[in-house]
C-alpha positions as CSV (number, residue, x, y, z in Angstrom):
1,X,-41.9,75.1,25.1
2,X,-43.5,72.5,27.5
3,X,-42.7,72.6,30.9
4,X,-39.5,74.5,30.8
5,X,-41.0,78.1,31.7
6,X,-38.6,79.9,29.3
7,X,-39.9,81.6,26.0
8,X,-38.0,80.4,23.2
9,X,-38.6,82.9,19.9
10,X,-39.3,80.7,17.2
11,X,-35.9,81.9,15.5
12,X,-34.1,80.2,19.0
13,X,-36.5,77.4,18.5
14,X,-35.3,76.5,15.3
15,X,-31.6,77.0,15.9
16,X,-32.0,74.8,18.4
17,X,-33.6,72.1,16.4
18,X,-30.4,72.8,13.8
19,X,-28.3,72.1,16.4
20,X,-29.3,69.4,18.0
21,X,-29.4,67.8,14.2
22,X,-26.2,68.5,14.1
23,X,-23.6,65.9,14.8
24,X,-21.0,67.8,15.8
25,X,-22.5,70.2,18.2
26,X,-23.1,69.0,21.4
27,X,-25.7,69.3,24.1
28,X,-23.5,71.2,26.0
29,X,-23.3,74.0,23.2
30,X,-26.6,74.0,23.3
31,X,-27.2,74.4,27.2
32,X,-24.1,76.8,27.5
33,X,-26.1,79.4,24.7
34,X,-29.8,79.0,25.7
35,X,-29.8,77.6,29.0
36,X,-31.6,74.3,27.7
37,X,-30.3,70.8,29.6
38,X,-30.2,67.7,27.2
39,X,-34.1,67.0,28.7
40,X,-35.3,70.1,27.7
41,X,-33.9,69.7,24.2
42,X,-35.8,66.7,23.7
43,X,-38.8,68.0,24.7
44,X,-38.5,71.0,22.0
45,X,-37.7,68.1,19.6
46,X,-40.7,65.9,20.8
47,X,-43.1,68.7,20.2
48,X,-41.5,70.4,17.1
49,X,-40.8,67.2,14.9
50,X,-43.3,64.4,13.7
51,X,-43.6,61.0,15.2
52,X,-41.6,59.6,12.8
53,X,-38.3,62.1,12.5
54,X,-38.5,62.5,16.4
55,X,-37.6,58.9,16.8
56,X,-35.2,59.3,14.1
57,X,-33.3,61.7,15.6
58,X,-33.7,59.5,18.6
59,X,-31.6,56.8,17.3
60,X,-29.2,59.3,15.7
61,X,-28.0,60.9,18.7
62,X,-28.4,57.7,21.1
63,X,-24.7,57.3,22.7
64,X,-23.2,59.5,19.7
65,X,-19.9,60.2,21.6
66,X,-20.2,63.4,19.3
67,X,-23.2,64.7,21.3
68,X,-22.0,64.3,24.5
69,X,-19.3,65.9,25.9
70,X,-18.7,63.3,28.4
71,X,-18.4,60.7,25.7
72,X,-16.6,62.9,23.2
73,X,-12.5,63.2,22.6
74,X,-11.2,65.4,24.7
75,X,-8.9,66.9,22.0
76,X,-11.7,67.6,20.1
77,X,-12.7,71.1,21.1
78,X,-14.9,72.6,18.1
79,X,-18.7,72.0,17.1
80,X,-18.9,71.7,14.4
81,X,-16.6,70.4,11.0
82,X,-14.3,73.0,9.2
83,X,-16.1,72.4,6.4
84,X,-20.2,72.6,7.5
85,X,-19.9,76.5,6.6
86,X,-19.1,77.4,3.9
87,X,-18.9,81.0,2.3
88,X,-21.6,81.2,-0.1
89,X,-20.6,83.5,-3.2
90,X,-23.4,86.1,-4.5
């Protein structure tokens, strides 16, 4: 990843990119299981994504009080919704 000296395994890489998709899971999550700030998460995203979805995800995360654990309800203390994951039947 540039400029953060830490080797990322592409299977990190691209749970990180689910992640920070996510709108439920903030930085924070993110930083407390792979040691990346908020910075360094865009910078994966910067590299990883085209022009076009980069500034996408941008705008989506922007102020999201979701993303941000400063900006997020304090009673809210899970990642993600009850229902993202599901169990998948074979």
């Amino acid at each position: 990843m540039p400029g953060s000296g830490t080797t990322l395994s592409p299977a990190d890489q691209s749970r990180i990119i689910e992640m920070a998709w996510e709108d439920r899971t903030p930085f924070e999550a993110i930083t407390a299981l792979y040691g990346l700030p908020e910075s360094q998460v865009i910078a994966l995203m910067r590299a990883s994504l085209k022009p076009r979805a980069f500034r996408n995800w941008r705008q989506r995360v922007s102020g999201r009080p979701t993303k941000h654990g400063s900006l997020r309800d304090p009673s809210i203390s899970r990642g993600y919704c009850k229902t993202q994951y599901k169990v998948r039947s074979k």
